[in-house]
C-alpha positions as CSV (number, residue, x, y, z in Angstrom):
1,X,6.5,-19.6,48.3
2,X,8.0,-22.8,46.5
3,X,7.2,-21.4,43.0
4,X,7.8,-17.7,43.8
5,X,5.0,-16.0,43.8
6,X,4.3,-13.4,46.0
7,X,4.0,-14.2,50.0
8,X,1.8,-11.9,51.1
9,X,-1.3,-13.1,48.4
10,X,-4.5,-13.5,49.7
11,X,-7.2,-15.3,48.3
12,X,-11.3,-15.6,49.2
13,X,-12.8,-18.8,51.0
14,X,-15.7,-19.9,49.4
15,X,-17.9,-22.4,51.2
16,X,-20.9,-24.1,49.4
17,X,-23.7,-24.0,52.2
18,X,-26.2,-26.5,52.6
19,X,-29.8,-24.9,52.8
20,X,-32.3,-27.4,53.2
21,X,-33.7,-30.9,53.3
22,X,-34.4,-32.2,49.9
23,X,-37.3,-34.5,48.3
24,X,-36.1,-35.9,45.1
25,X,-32.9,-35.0,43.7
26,X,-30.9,-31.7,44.7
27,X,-31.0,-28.2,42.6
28,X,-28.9,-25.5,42.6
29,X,-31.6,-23.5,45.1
30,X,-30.8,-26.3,47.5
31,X,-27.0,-24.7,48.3
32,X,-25.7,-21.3,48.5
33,X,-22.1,-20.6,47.6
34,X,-20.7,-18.0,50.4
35,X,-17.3,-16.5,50.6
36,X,-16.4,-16.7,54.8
37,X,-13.1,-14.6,54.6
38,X,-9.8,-14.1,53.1
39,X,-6.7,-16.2,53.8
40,X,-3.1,-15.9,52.8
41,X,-1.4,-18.3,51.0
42,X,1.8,-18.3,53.5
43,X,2.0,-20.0,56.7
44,X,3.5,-18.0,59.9
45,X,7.5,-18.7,60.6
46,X,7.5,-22.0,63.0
47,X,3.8,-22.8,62.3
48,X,3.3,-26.5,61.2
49,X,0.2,-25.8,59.6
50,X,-0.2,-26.0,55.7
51,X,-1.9,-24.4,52.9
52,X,-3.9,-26.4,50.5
53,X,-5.9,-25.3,47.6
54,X,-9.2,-27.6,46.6
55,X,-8.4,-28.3,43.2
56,X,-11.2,-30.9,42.6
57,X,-14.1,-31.6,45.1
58,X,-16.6,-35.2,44.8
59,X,-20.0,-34.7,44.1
60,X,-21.0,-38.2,44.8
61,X,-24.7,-40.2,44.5
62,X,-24.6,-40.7,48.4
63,X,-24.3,-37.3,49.3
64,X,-27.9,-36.8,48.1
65,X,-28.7,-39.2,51.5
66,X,-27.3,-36.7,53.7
67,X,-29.7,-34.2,52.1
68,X,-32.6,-35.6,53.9
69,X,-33.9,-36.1,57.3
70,X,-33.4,-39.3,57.8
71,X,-29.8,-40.9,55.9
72,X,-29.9,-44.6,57.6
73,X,-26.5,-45.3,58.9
74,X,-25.1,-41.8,57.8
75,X,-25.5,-38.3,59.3
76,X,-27.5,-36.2,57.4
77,X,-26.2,-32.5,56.9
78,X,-27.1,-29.7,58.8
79,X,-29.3,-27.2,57.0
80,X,-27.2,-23.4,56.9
81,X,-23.5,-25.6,57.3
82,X,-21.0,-26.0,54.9
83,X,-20.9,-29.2,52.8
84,X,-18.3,-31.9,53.2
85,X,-17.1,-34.2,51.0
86,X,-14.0,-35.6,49.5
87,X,-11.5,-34.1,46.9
88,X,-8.2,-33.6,45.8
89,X,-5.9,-30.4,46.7
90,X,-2.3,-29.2,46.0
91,X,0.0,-27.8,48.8
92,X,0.2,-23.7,48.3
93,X,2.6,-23.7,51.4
94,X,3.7,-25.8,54.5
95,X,5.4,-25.7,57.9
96,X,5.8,-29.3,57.8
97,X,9.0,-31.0,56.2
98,X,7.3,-34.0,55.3
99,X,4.5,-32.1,53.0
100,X,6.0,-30.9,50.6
101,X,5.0,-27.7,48.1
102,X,3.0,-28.1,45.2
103,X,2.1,-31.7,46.2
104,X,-0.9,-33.0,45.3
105,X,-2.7,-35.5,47.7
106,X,-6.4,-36.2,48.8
107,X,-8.6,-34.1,50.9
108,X,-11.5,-34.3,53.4
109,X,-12.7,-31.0,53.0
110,X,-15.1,-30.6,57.1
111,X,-16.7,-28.2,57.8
C-alpha cells in the first residue's frame, strides 16, 4: 500500500442497521451496529476499484424523516437495511490513477 503497511490486512465491515420506524426522536434501540464481513485493504492487480475507509459519517436532523413511515418528498428507510448518509473517507488503496492514496474526499456511504 502507499504508506507501506502490510497488503494482505484485512479489516471488519460494520454496518449500522436500521430497525424500526420511530415516533419522536431516535435511540440507540432504534439501530443495531452489525459487522457483514471482512475486506482487505488491497485492490486485485488491473482492478479499478478503490478502497476507502469512512473516517467521519453525518448524522444529520433530516435523517430522523426517513425514520418514519411517511418522509414527504424523501424515501423513508427500510426497517432491517443499512443506513445511508453522507461523510467523509480517505483512500486505503486504488486501481484508478486519478484517485490517489491517502486522499481524503466526500462519501455517500448506500447501502
Amino acid at each position: 500500500m502507499a504508506d507501506g503497511s502490510d497488503a494482505e490486512a484485512v479489516v471488519s465491515n460494520k454496518q449500522v442497521i436500521f430497525n424500526e420506524y420511530i415516533t419522536g426522536f431516535p435511540k440507540e434501540s432504534d439501530m443495531t451496529i452489525i459487522t457483514t464481513g471482512s475486506l482487505k485493504l488491497k485492490v486485485p492487480p488491473a482492478s479499478q476499484d478503490i478502497v476507502v475507509k469512512n473516517l467521519y459519517l453525518s448524522c444529520d436532523p433530516y435523517m430522523r424523516l426517513l425514520m418514519k413511515t411517511s418522509s414527504g418528498i424523501f424515501s423513508p428507510y427500510t426497517p432491517g437495511s443499512p443506513i445511508t448518509g453522507f461523510g467523509v473517507g480517505k483512500v486505503m488503496d486504488s486501481g484508478r490513477m486519478e484517485i490517489l492514496c491517502l486522499q481524503t474526499m466526500p462519501l455517500f456511504v448506500p447501502h
